[in-house]
Rosetta silent file (secondary structure, phi, psi, omega in degrees, C-alpha in Angstrom):
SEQUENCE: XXXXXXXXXXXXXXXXXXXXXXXXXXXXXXXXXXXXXXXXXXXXXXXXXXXXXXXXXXXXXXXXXXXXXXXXXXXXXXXXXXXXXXXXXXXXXXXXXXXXXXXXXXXXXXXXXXXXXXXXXXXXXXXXXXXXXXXXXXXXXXXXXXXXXXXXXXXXXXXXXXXXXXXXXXXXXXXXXXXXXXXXXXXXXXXXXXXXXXXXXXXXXXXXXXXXXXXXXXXXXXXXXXXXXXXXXXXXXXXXXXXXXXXXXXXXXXXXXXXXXXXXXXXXXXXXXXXXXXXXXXXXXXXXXXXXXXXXXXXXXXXXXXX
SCORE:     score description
SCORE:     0.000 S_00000001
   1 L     0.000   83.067 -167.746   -0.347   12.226  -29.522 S_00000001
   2 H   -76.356  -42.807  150.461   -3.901   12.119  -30.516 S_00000001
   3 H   -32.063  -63.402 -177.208   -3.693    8.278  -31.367 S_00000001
   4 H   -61.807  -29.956 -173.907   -2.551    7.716  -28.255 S_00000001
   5 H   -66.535  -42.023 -154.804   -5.343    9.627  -26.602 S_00000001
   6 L  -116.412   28.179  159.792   -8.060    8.223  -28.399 S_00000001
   7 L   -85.005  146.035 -172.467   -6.648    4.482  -27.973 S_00000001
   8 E  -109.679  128.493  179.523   -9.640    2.123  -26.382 S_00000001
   9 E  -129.414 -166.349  162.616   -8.814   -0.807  -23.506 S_00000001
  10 E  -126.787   78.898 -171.226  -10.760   -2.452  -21.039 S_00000001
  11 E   -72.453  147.152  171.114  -10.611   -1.469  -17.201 S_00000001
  12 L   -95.046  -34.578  170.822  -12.250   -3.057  -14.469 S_00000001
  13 L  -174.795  139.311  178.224  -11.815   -0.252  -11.996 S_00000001
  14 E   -95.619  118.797 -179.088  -10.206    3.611  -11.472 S_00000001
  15 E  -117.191  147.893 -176.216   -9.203    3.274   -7.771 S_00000001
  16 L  -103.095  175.592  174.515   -8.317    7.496   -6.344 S_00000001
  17 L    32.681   33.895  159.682   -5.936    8.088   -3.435 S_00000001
  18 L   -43.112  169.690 -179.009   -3.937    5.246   -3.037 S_00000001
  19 L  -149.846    3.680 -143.419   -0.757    5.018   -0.943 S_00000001
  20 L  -123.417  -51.284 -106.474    0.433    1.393   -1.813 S_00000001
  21 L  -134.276    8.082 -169.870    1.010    1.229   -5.572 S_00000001
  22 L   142.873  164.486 -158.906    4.002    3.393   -6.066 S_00000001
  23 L   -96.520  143.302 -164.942    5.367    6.424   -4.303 S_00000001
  24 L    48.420 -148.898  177.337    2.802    9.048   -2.914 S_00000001
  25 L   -84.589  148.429 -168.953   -0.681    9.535   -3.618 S_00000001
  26 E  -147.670  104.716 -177.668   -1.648    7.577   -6.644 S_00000001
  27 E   -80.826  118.270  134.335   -4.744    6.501   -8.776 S_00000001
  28 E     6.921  106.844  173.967   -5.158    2.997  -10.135 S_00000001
  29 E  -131.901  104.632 -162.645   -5.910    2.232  -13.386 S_00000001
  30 L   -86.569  168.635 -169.681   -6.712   -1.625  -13.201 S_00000001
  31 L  -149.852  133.338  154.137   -6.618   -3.295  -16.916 S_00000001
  32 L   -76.979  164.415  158.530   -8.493   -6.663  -17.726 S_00000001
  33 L    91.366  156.654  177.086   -6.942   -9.856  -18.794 S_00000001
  34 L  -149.205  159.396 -172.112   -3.725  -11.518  -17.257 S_00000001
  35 L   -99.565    1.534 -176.067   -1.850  -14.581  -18.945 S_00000001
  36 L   -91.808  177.101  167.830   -1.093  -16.259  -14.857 S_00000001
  37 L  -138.036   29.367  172.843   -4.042  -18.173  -13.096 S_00000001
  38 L   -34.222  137.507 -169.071   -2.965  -17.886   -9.925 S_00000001
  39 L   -94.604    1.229  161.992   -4.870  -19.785   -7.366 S_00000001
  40 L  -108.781   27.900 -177.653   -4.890  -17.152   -4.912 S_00000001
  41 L   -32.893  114.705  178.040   -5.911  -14.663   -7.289 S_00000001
  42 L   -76.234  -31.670 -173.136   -7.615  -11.501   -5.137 S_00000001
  43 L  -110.488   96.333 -169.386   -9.124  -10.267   -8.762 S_00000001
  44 L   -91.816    2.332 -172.388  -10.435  -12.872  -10.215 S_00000001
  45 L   -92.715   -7.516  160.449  -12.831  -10.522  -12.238 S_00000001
  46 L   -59.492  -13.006 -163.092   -9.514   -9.670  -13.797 S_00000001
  47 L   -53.604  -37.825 -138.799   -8.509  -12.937  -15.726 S_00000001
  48 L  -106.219  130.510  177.413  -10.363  -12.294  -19.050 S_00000001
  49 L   -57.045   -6.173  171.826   -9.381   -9.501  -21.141 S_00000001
  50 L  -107.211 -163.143  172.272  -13.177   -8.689  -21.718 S_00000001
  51 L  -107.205  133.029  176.195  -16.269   -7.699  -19.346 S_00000001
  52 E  -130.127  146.582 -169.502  -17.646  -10.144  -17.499 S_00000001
  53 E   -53.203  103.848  172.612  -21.710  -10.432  -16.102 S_00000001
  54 E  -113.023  162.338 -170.863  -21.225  -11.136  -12.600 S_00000001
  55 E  -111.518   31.641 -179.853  -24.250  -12.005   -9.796 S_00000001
  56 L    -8.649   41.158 -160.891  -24.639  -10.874   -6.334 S_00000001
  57 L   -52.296   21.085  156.024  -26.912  -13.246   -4.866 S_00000001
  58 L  -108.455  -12.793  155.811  -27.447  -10.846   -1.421 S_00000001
  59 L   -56.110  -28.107 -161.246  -28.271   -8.399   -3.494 S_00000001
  60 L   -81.927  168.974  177.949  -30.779  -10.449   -5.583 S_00000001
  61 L  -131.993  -23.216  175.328  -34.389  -10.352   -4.695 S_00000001
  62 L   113.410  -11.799  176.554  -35.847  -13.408   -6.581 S_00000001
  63 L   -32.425  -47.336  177.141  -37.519  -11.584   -9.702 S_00000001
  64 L    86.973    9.465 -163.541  -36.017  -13.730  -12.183 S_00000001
  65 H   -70.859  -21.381 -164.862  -36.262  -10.909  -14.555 S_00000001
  66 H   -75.953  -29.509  157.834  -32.896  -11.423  -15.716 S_00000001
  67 H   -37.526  -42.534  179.180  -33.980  -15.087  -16.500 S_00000001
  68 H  -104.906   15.384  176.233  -36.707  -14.268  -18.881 S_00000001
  69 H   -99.694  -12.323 -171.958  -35.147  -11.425  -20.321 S_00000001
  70 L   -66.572   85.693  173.375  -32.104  -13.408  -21.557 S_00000001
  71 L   -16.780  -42.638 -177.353  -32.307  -13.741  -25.050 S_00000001
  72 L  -126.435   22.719  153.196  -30.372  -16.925  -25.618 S_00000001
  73 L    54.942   43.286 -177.168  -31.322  -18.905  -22.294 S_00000001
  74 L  -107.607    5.915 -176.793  -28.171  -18.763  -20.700 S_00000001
  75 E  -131.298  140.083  177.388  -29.318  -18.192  -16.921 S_00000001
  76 E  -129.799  146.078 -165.663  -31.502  -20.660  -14.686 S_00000001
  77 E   -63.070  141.800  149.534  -33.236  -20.870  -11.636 S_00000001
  78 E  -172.511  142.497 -161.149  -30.741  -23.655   -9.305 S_00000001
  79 L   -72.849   53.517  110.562  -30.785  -23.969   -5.609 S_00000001
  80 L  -115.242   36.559  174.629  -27.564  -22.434   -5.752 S_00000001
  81 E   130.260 -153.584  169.381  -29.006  -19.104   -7.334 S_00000001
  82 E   -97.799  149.164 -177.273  -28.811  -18.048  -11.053 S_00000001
  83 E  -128.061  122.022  179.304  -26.455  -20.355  -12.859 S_00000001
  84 E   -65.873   65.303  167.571  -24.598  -18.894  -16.135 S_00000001
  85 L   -53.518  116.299 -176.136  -24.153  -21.215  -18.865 S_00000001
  86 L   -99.163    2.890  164.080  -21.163  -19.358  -20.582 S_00000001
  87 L   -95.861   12.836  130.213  -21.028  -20.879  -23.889 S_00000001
  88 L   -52.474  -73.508  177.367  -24.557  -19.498  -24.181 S_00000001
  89 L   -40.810  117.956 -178.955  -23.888  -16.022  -22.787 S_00000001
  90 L  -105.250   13.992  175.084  -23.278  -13.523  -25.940 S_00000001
  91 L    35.251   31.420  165.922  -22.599  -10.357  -22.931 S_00000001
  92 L   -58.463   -5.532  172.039  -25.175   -8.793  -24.851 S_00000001
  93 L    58.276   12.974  179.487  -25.865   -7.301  -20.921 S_00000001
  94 H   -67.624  -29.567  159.408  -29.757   -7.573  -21.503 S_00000001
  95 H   -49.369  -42.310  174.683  -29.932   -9.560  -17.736 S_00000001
  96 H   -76.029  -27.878 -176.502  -28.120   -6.305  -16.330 S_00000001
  97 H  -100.662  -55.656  167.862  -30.025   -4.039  -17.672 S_00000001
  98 H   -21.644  -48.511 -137.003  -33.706   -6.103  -16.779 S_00000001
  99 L   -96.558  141.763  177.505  -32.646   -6.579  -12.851 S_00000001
 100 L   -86.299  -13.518  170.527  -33.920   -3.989  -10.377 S_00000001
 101 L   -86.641    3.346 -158.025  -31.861   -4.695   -7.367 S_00000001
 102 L    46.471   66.563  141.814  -28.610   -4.758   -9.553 S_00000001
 103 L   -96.463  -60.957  162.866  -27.434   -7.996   -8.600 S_00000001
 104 E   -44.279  128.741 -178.851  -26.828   -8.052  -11.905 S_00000001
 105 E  -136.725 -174.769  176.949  -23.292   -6.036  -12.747 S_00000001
 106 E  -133.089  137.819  118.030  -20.367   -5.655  -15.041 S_00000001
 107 E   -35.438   75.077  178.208  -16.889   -6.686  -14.532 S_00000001
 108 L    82.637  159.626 -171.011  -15.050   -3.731  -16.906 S_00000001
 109 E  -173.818  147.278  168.155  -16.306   -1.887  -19.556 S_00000001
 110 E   -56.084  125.337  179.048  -14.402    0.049  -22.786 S_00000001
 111 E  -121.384  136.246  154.833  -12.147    3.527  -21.770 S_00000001
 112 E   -90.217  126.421 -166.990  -10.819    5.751  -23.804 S_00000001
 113 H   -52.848  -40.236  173.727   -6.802    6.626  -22.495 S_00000001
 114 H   -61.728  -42.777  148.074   -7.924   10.372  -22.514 S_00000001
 115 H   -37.015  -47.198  155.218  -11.001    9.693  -20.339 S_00000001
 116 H   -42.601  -60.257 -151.873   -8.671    8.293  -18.099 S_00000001
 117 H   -78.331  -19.753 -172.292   -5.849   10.709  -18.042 S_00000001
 118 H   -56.959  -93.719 -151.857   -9.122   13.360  -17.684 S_00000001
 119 H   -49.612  -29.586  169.929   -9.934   12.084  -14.798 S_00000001
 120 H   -82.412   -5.486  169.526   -6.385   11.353  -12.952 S_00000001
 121 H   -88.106   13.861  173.727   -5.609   14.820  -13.834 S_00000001
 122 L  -119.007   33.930  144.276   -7.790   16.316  -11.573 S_00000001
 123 L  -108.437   62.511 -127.403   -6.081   15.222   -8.431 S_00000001
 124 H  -107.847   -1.404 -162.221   -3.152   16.666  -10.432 S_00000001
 125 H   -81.869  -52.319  178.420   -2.630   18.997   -6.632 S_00000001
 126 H   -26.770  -72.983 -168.557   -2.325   15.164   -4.912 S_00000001
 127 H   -59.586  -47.560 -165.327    0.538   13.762   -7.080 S_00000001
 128 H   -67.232  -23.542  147.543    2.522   17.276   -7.119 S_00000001
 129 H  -112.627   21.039  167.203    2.512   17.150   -3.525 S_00000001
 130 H  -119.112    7.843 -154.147    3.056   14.097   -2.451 S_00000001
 131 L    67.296    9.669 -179.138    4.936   12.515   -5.743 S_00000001
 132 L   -76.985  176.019 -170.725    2.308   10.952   -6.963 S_00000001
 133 E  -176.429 -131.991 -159.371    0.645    9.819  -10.275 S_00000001
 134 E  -136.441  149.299 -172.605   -1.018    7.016  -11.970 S_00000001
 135 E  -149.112  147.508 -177.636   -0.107    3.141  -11.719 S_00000001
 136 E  -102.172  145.336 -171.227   -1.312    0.343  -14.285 S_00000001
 137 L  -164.226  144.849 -179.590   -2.553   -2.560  -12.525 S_00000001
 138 L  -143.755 -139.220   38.938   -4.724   -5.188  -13.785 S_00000001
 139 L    43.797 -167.536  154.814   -4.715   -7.999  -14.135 S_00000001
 140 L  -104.472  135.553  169.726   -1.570   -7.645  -16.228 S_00000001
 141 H   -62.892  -34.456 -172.251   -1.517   -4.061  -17.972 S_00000001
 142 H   -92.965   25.918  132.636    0.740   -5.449  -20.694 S_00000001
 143 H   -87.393   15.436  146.918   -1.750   -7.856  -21.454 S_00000001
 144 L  -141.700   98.149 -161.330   -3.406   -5.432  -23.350 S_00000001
 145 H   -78.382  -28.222  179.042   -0.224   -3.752  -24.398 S_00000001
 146 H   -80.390    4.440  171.515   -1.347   -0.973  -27.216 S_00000001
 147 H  -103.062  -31.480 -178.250   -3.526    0.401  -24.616 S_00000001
 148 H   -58.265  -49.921  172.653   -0.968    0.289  -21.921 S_00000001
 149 H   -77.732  -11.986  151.259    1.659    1.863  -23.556 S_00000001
 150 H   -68.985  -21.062  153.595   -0.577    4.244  -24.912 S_00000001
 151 H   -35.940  -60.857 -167.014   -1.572    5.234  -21.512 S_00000001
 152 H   -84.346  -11.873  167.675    2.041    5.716  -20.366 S_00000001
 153 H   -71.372  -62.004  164.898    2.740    7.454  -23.464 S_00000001
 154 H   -46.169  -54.202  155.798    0.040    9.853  -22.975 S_00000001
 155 H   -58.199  -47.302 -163.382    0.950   10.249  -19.356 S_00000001
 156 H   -81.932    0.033  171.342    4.219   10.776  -19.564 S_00000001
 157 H   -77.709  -50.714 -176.598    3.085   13.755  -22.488 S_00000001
 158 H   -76.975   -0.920  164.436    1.070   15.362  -19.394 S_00000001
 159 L    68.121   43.546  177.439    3.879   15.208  -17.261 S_00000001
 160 L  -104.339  101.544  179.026    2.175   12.382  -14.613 S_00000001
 161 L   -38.660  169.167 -144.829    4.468   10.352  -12.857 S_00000001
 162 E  -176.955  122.244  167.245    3.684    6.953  -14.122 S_00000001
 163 L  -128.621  155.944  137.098    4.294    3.562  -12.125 S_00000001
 164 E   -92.201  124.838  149.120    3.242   -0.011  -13.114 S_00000001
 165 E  -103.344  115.273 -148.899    2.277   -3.028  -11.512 S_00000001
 166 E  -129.791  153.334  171.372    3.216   -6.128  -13.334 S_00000001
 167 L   -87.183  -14.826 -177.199    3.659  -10.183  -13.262 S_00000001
 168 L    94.654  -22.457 -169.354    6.451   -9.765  -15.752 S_00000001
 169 L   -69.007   82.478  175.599    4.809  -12.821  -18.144 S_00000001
 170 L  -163.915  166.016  156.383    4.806  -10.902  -21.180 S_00000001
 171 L   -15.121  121.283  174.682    6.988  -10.353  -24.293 S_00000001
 172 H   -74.848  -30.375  162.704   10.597   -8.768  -23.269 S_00000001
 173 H   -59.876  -35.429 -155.583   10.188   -5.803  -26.212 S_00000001
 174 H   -70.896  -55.221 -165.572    6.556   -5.186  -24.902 S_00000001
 175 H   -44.667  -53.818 -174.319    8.363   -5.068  -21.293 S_00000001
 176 H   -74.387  -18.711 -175.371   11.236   -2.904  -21.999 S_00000001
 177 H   -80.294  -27.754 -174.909    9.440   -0.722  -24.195 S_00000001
 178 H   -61.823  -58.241 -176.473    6.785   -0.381  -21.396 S_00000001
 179 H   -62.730  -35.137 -168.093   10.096    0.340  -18.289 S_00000001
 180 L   -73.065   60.256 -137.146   11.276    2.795  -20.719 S_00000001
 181 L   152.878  -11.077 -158.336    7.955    4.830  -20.138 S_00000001
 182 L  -115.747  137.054 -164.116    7.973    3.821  -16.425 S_00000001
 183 L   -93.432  -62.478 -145.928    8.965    6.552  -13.286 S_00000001
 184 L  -161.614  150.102 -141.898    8.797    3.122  -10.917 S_00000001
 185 E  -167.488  114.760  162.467    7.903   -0.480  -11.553 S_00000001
 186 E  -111.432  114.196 -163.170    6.336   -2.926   -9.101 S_00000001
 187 E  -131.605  136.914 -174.112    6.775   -6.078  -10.065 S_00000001
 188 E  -110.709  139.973  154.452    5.832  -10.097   -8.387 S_00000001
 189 L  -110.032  129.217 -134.117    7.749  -13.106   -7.793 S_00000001
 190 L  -137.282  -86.096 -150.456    5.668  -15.767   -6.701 S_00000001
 191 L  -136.843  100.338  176.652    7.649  -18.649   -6.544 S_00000001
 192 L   -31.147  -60.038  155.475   11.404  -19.636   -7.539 S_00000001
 193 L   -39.595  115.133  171.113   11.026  -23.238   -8.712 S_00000001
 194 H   -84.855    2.184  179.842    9.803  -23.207  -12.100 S_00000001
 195 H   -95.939    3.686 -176.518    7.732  -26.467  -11.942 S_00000001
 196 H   -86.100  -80.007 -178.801    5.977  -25.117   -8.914 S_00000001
 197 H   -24.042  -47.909 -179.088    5.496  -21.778   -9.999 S_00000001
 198 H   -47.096  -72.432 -134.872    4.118  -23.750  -13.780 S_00000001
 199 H   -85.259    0.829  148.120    1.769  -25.641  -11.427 S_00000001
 200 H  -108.927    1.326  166.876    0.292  -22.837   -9.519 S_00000001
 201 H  -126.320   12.813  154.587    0.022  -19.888  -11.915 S_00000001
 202 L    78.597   -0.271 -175.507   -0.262  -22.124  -15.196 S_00000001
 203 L  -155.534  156.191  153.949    2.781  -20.616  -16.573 S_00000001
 204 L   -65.673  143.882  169.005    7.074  -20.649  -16.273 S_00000001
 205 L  -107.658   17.279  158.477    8.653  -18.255  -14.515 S_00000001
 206 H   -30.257  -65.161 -175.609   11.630  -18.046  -16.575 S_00000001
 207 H   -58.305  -15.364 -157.953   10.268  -15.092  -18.747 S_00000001
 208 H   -74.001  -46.718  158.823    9.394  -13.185  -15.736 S_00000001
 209 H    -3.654  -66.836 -167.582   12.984  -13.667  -14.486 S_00000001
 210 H   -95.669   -3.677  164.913   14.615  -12.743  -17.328 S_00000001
 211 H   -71.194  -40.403  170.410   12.452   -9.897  -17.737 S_00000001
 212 H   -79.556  -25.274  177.814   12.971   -8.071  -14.729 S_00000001
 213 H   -83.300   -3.835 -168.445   17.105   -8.219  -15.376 S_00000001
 214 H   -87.005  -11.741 -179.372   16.583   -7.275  -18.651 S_00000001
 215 H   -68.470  -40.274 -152.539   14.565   -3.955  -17.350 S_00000001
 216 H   -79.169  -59.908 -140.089   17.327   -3.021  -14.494 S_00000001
 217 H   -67.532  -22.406  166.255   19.997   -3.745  -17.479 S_00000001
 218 H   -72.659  -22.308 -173.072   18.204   -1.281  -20.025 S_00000001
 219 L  -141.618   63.632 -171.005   17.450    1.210  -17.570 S_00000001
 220 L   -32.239  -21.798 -134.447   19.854    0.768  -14.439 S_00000001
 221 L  -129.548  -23.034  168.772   18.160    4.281  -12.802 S_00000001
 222 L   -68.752  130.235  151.552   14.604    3.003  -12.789 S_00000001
 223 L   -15.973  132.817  139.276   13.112    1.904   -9.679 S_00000001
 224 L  -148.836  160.350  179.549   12.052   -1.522   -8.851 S_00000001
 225 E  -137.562  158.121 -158.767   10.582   -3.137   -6.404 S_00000001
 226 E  -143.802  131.360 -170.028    9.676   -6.859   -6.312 S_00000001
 227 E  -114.901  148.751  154.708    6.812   -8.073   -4.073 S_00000001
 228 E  -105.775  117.264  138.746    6.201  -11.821   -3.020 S_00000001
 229 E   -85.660  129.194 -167.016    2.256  -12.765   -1.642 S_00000001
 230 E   -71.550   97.148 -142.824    3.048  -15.134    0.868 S_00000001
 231 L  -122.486  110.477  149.039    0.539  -18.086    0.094 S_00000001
 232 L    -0.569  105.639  175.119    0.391  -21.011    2.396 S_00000001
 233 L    48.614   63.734  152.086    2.080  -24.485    1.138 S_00000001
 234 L  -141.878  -48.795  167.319    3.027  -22.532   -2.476 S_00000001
 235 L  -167.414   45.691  172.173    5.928  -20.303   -1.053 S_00000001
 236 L   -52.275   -3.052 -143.695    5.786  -20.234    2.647 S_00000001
 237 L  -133.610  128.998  169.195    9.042  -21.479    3.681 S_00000001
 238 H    -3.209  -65.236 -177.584   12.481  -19.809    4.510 S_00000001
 239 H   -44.947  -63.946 -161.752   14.498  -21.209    1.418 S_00000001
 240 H   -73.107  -10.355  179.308   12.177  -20.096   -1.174 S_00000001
 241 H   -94.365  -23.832  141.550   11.985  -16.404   -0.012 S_00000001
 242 H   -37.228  -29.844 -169.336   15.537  -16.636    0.489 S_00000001
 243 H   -88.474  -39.912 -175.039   16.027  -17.440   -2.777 S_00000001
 244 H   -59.797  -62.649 -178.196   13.691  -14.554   -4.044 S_00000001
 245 H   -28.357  -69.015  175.405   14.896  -12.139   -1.847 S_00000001
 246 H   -35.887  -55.750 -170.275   18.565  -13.293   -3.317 S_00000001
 247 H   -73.537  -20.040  161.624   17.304  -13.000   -6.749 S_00000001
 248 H   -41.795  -58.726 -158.457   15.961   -9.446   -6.189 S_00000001
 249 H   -89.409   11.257  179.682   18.737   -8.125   -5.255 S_00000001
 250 L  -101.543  -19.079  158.532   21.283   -9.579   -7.905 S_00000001
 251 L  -122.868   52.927  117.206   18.982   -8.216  -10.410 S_00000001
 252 L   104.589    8.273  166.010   19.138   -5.123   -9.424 S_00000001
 253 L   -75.070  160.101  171.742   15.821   -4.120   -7.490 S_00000001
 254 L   -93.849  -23.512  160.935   15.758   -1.517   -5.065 S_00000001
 255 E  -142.053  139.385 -166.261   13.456   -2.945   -3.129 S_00000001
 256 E  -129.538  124.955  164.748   12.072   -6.558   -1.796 S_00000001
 257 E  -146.662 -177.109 -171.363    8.971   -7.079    0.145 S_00000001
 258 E  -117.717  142.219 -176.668    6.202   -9.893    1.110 S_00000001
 259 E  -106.324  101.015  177.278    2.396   -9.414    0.825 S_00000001
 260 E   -66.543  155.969  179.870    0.242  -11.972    3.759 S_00000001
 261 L   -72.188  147.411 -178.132   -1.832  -13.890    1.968 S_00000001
 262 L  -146.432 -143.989 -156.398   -5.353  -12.577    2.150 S_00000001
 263 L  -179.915  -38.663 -175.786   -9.369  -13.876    1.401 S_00000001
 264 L   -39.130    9.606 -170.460  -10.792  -10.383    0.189 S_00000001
 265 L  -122.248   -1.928 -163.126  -11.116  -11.599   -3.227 S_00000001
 266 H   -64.551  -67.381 -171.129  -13.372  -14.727   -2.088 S_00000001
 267 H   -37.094  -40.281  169.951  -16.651  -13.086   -2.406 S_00000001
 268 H   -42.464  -62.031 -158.336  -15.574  -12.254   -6.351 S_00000001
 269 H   -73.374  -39.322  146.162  -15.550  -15.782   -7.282 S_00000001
 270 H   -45.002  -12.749  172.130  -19.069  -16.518   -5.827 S_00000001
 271 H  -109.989  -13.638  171.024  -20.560  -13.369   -7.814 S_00000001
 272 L  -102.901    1.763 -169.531  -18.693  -15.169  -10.882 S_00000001
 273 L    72.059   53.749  162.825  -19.979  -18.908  -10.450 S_00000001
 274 L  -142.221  157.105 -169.608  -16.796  -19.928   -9.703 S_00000001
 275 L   -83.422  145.360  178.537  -15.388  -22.022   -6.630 S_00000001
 276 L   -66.942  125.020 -176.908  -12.915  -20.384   -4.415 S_00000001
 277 L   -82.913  -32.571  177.009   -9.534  -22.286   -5.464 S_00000001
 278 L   -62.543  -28.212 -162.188   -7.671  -21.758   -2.096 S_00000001
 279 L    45.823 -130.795  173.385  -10.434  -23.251    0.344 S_00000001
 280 L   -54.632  -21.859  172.122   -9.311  -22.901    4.080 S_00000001
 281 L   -27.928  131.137  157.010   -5.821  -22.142    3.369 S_00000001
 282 L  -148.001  160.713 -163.011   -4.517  -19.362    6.063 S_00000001
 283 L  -117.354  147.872  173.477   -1.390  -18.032    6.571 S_00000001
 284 L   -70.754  139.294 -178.146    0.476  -18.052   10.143 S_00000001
 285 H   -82.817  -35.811  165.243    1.302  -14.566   10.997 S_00000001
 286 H   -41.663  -71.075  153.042    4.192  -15.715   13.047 S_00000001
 287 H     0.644  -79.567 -173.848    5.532  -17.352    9.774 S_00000001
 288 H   -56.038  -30.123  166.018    5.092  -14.536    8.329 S_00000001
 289 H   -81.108  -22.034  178.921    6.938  -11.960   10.575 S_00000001
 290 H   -70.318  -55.176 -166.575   10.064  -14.578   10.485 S_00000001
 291 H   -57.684  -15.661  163.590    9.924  -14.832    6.860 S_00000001
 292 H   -51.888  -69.914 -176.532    9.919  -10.508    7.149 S_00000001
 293 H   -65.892  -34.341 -178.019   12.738  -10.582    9.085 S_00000001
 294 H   -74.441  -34.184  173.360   14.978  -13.057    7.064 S_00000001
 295 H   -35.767  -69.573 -105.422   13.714  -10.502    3.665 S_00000001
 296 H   -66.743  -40.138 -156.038   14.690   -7.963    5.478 S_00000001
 297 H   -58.549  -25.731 -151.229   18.405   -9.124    6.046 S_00000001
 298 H  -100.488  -33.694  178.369   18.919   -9.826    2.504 S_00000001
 299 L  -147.723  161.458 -164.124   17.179   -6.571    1.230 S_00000001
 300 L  -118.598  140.515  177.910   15.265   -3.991    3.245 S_00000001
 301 L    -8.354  -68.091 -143.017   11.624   -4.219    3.541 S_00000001
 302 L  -158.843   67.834 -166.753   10.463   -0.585    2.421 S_00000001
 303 L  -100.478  175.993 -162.632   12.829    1.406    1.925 S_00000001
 304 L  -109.833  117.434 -151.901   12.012    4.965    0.524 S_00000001
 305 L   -86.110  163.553 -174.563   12.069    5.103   -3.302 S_00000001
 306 L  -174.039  136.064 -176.672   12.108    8.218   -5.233 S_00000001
 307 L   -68.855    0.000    0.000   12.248    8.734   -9.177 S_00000001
């Protein structure tokens, strides 16, 4: 499929030897842009479907070259660093390329699916003994969908197992054509309530809903697995992961589990100009092992998945 090969996206990062993403060992193929806003987003260099200039200020040294090299006079001295004016910024990357400590970076950059598939096939010993492959991740991968499913097209030509991880917010042909192409399918449920769920990830979760039954009902023998991250006063509380849990298993996943809430993405949004949306928010761990234990009852935790 030489189309398919020579289709162009935008990744953000190739992560190798995973163990998380999908059964065995498995490399990462992260995708920009996602259509949620979640406010406890860990990749927030993920939102935008493009590359974006980000700033390391411990990194920075004080040159300023990227100030005066910047063609259109979108970055300024301010005592809280360099400050981005982004309806200035053309990503012409002339700032990135000026600074000598690299504080300046890029967020993603244009792949070709065959560079990719290059490069995950040469742990190709990894996946055959441990099950393992390649998982889409973004971001959302189907929010750049003629690259995704050219990916999984291409993979599944090379004989890679092929997993996804997805929010579900996307077109239901894009979805289903995308599960038919899928070995295993990880997919999040955030919140049950759709006016909650609107008001912290900016979107209904109605398609995502009906998207995951419409996946088990096209392809009853695929995998799924349905993750919750547990986020402090969004969908902390018995009921609603009862309710997920419940909805998991009535549409037909094989597996349900919860994700603690975590901070590891905080530093991103400070290298982007942008304020951390959670602030102090932490999650109780007790909490969190009850809410474990009530998943568990309704569906089990981790159970061991297999194409």
């Amino acid at each position: 499929m030489y189309a398919d090969a020579m289709e162009k996206g935008v990744v953000f990062n190739v992560q190798k030897y995973s163990v998380h993403d999908g059964p065995g060992i498995r490399t990462i193929v992260f995708l920009k842009g996602c259509p949620l806003r979640c406010r406890w987003c860990s990749n927030p260099e993920s939102q935008r479907n493009a590359p974006d200039i980000a700033w390391n200020d411990t990194s920075c040294i004080g040159c300023l070259s990227c100030v005066h090299t910047c063609p259109q006079k979108a970055l300024s001295l301010s005592p809280r660093g360099i400050l981005k004016d982004h309806e200035r910024c053309v990503g012409c990357l002339s700032c990135v390329r000026a600074c000598p400590a690299e504080a300046m970076f890029l967020y993603g950059g244009e792949r070709r699916v065959k560079d990719i598939l290059d490069d995950v096939e040469k742990d190709s010993l990894f996946y055959a003994r441990s099950g393992g492959g390649i998982t889409l991740s973004g971001g959302e991968p189907l929010f750049q969908p003629q690259f995704a499913l050219a990916l999984l097209r291409e993979a599944k030509e090379r004989h890679i197992h092929r997993a996804m991880e997805s929010c579900a917010f996307c077109p239901e042909e894009t979805f289903l054509e995308a599960a038919g192409l899928l070995n295993y399918l990880l997919v999040d449920v955030k919140c049950p309530d759709e006016e909650r769920h609107r008001l912290f990830t900016g979107q209904s979760n109605k398609r995502i809903l009906s998207n995951i039954r419409a996946a088990h009902q096209a392809f009853p023998a695929l995998p799924i697995h349905v993750r919750t991250p547990v986020i402090p006063g969004v969908n902390d509380t018995e009921e609603d992961i009862a309710a997920i849990a419940s909805f998991a298993r009535e549409a037909g996943a094989q597996a349900y589990e919860l994700l603690p809430y975590h901070k590891m993405g905080e530093s991103k949004y400070r290298f982007l100009g942008k304020d951390y949306p959670m602030g102090d928010a932490a999650l109780d761990e007790a909490k969190f092992k009850r809410l474990q234990a009530l998943a568990a009852g309704i569906m089990p935790a981790s159970p061991n998945l297999s194409d």
